[in-house]
SEPA-281276 format. One record per residue (C-alpha): residue number from 1; z, x, y. Coordinates in steps of 0.5 Angstrom, whole numbers. Layout:
BEGIN
k,zz,xx,yy
NUM,Z,X,Y
...
% end
This chain:
BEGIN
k,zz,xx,yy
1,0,0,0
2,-2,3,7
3,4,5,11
4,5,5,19
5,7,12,20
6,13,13,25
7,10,19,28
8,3,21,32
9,-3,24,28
10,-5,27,35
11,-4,34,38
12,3,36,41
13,3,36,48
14,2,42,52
15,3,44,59
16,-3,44,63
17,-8,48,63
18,-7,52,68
19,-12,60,71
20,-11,66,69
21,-8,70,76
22,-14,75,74
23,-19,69,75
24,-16,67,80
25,-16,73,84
26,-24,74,81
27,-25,68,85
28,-21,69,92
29,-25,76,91
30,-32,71,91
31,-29,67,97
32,-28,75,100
33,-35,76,99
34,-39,70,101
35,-34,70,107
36,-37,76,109
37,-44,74,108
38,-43,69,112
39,-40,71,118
40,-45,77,118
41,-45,80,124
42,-38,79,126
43,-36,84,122
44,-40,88,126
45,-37,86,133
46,-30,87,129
47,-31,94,126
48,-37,96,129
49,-43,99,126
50,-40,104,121
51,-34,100,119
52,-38,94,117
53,-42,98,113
54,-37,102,109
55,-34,95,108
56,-40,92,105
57,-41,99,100
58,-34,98,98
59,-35,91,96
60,-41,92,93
61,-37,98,89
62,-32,93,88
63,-37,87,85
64,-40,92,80
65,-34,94,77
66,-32,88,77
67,-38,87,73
68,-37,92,68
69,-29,90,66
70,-30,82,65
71,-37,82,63
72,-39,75,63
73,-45,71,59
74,-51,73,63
75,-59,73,60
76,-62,79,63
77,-68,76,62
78,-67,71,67
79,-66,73,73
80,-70,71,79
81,-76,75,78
82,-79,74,84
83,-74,76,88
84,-72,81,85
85,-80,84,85
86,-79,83,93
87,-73,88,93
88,-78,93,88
89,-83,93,93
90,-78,94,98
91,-76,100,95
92,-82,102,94
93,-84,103,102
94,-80,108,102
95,-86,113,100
96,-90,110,107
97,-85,108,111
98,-86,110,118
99,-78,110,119
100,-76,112,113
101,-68,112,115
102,-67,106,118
103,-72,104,111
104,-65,107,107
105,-59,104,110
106,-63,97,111
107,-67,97,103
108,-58,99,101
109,-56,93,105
110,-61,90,102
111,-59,91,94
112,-52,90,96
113,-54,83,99
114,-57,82,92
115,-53,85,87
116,-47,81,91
117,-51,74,90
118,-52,75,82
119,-45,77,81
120,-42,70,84
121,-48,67,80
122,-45,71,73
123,-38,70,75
124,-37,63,77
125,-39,56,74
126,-43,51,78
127,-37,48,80
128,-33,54,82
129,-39,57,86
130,-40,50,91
131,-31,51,92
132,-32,59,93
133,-37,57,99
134,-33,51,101
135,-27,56,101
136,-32,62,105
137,-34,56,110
138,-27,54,111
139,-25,61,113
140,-31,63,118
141,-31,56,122
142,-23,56,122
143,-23,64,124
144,-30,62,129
145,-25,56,133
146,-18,59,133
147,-23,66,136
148,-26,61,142
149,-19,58,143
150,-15,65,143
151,-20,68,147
152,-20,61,153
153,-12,61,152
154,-11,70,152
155,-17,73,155
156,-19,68,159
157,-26,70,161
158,-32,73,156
159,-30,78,151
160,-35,85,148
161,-35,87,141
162,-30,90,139
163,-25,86,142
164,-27,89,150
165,-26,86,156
166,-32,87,161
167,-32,91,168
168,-32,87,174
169,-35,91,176
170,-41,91,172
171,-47,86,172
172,-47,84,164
173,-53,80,161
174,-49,74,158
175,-53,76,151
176,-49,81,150
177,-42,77,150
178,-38,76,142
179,-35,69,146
180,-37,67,153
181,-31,64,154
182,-34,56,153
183,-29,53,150
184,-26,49,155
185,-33,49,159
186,-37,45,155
187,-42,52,154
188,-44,54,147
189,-40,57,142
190,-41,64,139
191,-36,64,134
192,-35,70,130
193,-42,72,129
194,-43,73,137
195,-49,68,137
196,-49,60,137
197,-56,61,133
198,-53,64,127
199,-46,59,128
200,-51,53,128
201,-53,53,122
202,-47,56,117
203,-43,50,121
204,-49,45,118
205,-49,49,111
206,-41,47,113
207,-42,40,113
208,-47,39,107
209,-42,44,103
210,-35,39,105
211,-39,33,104
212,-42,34,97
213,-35,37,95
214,-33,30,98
215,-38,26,94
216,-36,30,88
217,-29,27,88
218,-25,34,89
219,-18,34,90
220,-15,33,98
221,-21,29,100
222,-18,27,107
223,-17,35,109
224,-25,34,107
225,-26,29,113
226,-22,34,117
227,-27,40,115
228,-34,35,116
229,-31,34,123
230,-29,41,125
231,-36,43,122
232,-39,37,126
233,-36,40,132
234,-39,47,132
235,-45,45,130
236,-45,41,136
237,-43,45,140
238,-47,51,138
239,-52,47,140
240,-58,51,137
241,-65,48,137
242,-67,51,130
243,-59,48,127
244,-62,41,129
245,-69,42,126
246,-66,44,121
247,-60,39,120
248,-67,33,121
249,-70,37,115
250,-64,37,111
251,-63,30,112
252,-70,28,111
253,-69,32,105
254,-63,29,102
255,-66,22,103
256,-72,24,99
257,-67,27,94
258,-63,20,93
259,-70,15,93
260,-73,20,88
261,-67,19,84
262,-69,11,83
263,-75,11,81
264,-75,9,73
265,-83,10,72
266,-86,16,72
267,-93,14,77
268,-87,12,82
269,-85,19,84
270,-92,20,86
271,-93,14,91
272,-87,18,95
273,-89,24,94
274,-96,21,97
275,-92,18,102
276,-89,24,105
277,-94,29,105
278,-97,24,110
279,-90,24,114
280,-90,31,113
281,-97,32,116
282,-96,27,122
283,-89,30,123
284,-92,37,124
285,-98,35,128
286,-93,31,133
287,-89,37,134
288,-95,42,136
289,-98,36,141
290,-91,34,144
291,-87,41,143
292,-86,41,151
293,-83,35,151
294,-79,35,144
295,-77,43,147
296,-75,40,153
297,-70,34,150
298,-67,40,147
299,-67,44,153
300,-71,49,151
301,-78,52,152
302,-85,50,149
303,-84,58,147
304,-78,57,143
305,-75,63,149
306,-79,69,149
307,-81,68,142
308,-88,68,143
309,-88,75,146
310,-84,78,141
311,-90,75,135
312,-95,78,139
313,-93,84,140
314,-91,84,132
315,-98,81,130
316,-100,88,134
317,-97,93,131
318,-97,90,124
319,-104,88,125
320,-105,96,125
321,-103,97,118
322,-104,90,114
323,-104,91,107
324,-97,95,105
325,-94,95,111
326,-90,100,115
327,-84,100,111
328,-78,96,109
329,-73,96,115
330,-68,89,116
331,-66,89,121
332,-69,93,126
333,-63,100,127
334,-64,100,135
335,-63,108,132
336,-70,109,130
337,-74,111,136
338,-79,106,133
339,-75,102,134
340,-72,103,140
341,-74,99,146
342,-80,97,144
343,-79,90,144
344,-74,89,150
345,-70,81,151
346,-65,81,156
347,-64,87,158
348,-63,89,150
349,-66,92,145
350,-69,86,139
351,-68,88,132
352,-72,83,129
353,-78,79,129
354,-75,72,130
355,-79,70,125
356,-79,71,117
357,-86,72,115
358,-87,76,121
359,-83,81,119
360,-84,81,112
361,-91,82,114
362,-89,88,120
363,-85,91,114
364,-88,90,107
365,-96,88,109
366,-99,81,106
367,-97,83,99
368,-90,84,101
369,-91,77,104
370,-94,74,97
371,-89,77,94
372,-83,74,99
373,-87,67,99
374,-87,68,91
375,-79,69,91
376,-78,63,97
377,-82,58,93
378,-80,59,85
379,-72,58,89
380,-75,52,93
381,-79,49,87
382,-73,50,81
383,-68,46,87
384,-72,40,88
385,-72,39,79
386,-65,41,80
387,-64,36,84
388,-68,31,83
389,-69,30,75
390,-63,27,71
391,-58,32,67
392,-62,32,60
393,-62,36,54
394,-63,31,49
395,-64,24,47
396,-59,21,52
397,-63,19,58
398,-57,16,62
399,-53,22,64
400,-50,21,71
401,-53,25,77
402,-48,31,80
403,-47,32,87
404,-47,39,86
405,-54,40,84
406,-56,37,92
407,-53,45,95
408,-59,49,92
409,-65,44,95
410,-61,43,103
411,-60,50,103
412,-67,51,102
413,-68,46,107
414,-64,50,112
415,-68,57,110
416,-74,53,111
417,-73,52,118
418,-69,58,121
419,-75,63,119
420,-80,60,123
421,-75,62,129
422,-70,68,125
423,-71,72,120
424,-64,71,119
425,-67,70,112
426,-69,75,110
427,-61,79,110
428,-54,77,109
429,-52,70,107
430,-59,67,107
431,-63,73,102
432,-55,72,99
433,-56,64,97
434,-63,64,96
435,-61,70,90
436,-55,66,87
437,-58,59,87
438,-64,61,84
439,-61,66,79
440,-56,61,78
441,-61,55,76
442,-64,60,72
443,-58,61,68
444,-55,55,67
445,-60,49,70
446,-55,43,68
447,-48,43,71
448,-43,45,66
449,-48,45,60
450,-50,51,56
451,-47,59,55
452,-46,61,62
453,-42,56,63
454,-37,55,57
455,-36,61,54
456,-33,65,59
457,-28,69,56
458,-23,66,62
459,-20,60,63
460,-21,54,69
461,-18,49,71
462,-22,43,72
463,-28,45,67
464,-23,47,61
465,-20,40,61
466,-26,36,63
467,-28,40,57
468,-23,38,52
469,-23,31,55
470,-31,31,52
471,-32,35,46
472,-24,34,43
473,-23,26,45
474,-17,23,42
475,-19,20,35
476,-19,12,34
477,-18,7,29
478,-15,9,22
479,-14,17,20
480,-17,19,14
481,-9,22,11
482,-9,28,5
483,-9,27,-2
484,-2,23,-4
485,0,21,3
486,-1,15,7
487,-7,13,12
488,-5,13,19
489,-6,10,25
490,-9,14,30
491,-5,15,38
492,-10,13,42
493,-5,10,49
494,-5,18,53
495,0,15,58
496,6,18,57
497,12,14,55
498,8,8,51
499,6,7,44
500,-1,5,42
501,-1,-1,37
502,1,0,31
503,6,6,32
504,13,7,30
505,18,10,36
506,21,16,34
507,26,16,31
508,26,10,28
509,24,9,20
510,16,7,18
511,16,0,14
512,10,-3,10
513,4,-7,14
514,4,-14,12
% end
């Protein structure tokens, strides 16, 4: 006769499943790095030339050990190929370039940018990866704010690198400002970077970042709310007229994203594609007949401040060498007598092309620019598919759409539109991204599905017990019992305090089933 047992057939409970400190201090080393990526320049107006950089080789010193001590899971055989044919044909210009020193230390920069990109992509699930950047954001807009406040309560006035006070008796250009004290002024903020144009945009990746974190049901979801507003605030603030075209495409991008999504059939997709490549072309012809007006609503000029003098003077030097270029060298070292004066805005030395593919095509040719567009479209056209196709690696067709995976196609989106007038891009945070998102989809192209991603030899928080809660449910219904012992029902009631039907409380003697 079969017998209710008194005690549950399920496993003892357990404390939580909790980090490792080492993982845990792998990840604070992540946000660290991504953090630098993103504050860029501020390094440089905090530590100067020579201090930024022994900063950046001692990180990617630390990467690589790192690397070598944990060795995660990672498929060699798919990196982000083009990428890194990008970085190669960087190196190999080394043999002809015209500033030979300044193509080093940039090309060195470079890998460094590179390497730190792939160790984030190997180091880090899909779902550490967007909290590691949530995390990086908070500290670099938090920092850019309470550095604009410290300067209008303390300094009251503009502040130089380096933490200097101006001369009263020098006439500065505002250019050469790290904050023009304009915080209370309605003016545009600087941030720690030193420049409006590069605190725009990484505010904009800010408020993408906090609200997929939202969207995805993180933890503390009101501070979420509260990080938007403040990424919303600078990214106002910042008043960048490529942040704003940027945001406008991102948004374009992210409705077009969630529409795609709906379709059940497969010519449905076609029509919207069709759709907006007609939008697209309408939109882009609108902004070359009415750029004077649309530049002056956003209080800018038709020639996007100065940059068409900066592209033609560009086009004619690269003109003299087109196929392969002059030689690697982003961005440009005012050092390099080449380099030095040749282009000069406000009084200061330019040190880059404002414009992505200019530079590539300046540096490295029209083989370095197919080599480069090669690289920047395989990252866009796996972040769309990523995207907007549903989780799926066999039969079942049902699976829910991640939050996470909308951060690789809105970043491109910013990419896009920051390189017609940046070549930001092309180094830091920008090249960074591009390498870490489209290496990681290469790796894993499911969120928390495949060897990357589950067999890490370190525990995670979340991950683990979303994994222990899909692969090892607590069983249901009668237990098979061994041999001579009786049949059991399983517990199937997980809160605590409360017994499933058909179980005994501890300490009380079974009795027969009627």
């Amino acid at each position: 006769m079969a017998v209710h047992t008194k005690h549950p057939v399920a496993a003892r409970p357990g404390p939580p499943v909790r980090e490792k400190t080492g993982h845990l201090l792998l990840r604070a080393w992540c946000i660290f790095v991504l953090a630098s990526m993103l504050a860029s320049v501020g390094w440089v107006n905090v530590l100067g030339d020579a201090g930024a950089g022994v900063l950046m080789i001692s990180a990617g010193v630390v990467s690589v050990i790192a690397w070598v001590v944990i060795r995660p899971p990672f498929q060699w055989r798919r990196l982000p190929w083009f990428a890194v044919a990008y970085v190669a044909w960087a190196a190999l210009s080394l043999t002809w370039s015209a500033w030979l020193g300044t193509s080093v230390l940039t090309w060195l920069l470079l890998a460094l940018t590179s390497l730190q990109g792939l160790f984030v992509a190997a180091m880090l699930t899909w779902r550490e990866i967007v909290r590691a950047v949530a995390s990086a954001l908070k500290w670099v807009l938090g920092l850019s704010l309470l550095f604009e406040l410290a300067v209008s309560l303390f300094v009251q006035g503009p502040l130089l690198p380096g933490f200097v006070l101006p001369d009263p008796n020098v006439d500065y250009d505002p250019i050469v400002y790290w904050s023009r004290d304009n915080l209370f002024d309605g003016g545009r903020l600087q941030g720690l970077m030193g420049n409006a144009n590069l605190l725009g945009p990484v505010a904009l990746l800010g408020i993408i970042v906090f609200a997929i974190r939202f969207a995805a049901r993180a933890p503390r979801r009101v501070l979420l709310i509260g990080w938007i507003a403040l990424a919303a605030f600078l990214y106002v603030r910042a008043a960048s007229a490529t942040a704003f075209l940027a945001g406008v495409l991102a948004l374009i991008v992210l409705i077009t994203v969630l529409l795609m999504r709906r379709t059940r059939r497969p010519g449905e997709r076609t029509r919207w594609y069709i759709a907006y490549a007609v939008i697209a072309i309408g939109g882009g012809l609108a902004l070359w007949f009415f750029r004077d007006a649309l530049f002056r609503a956003v209080g800018r000029e038709s020639d996007l401040t100065g940059r068409q003098g900066i592209w033609q003077a560009v086009l004619e030097r690269a003109n003299e060498r087109p196929v392969v270029g002059w030689g690697f060298a982003t961005p440009w070292l005012p050092s390099e007598p080449l380099f030095d004066r040749w282009i000069v805005d406000h009084g200061e030395t330019v040190m880059q092309a404002h414009n992505m593919w200019l530079d590539v095509y300046l540096q490295l040719g029209i083989i370095g620019v197919v080599i480069f567009a090669a690289a920047l479209l395989a990252f866009i056209w796996r972040a769309w598919f990523f995207a907007v196709d549903r989780p799926r690696w066999d039969l079942r067709a049902d699976r829910p759409y991640s939050p996470l995976t909308l951060l690789p196609t809105l970043v491109g989106a910013i990419l896009l539109v920051q390189g017609v007038a940046e070549s930001t891009p092309l180094l830091m945070w920008g090249w960074m991204f591009l390498v870490m998102l489209g290496g990681k989809i290469k790796q894993t192209p499911h969120v928390g599905v495949g060897p990357t991603e589950r067999s890490l030899a370190i525990e995670r928080g979340e991950l683990m017990l979303d994994t222990l809660r899909t692969e090892n449910p607590r069983p249901r219904g009668r237990v098979a019992a061994p041999a001579g012992a009786p049949a059991t029902d399983a517990v199937t009631d997980p809160a605590a305090g409360r017994r499933a039907p058909g179980t005994a409380a501890p300490g009380t003697d079974a009795k027969p089933a009627p």
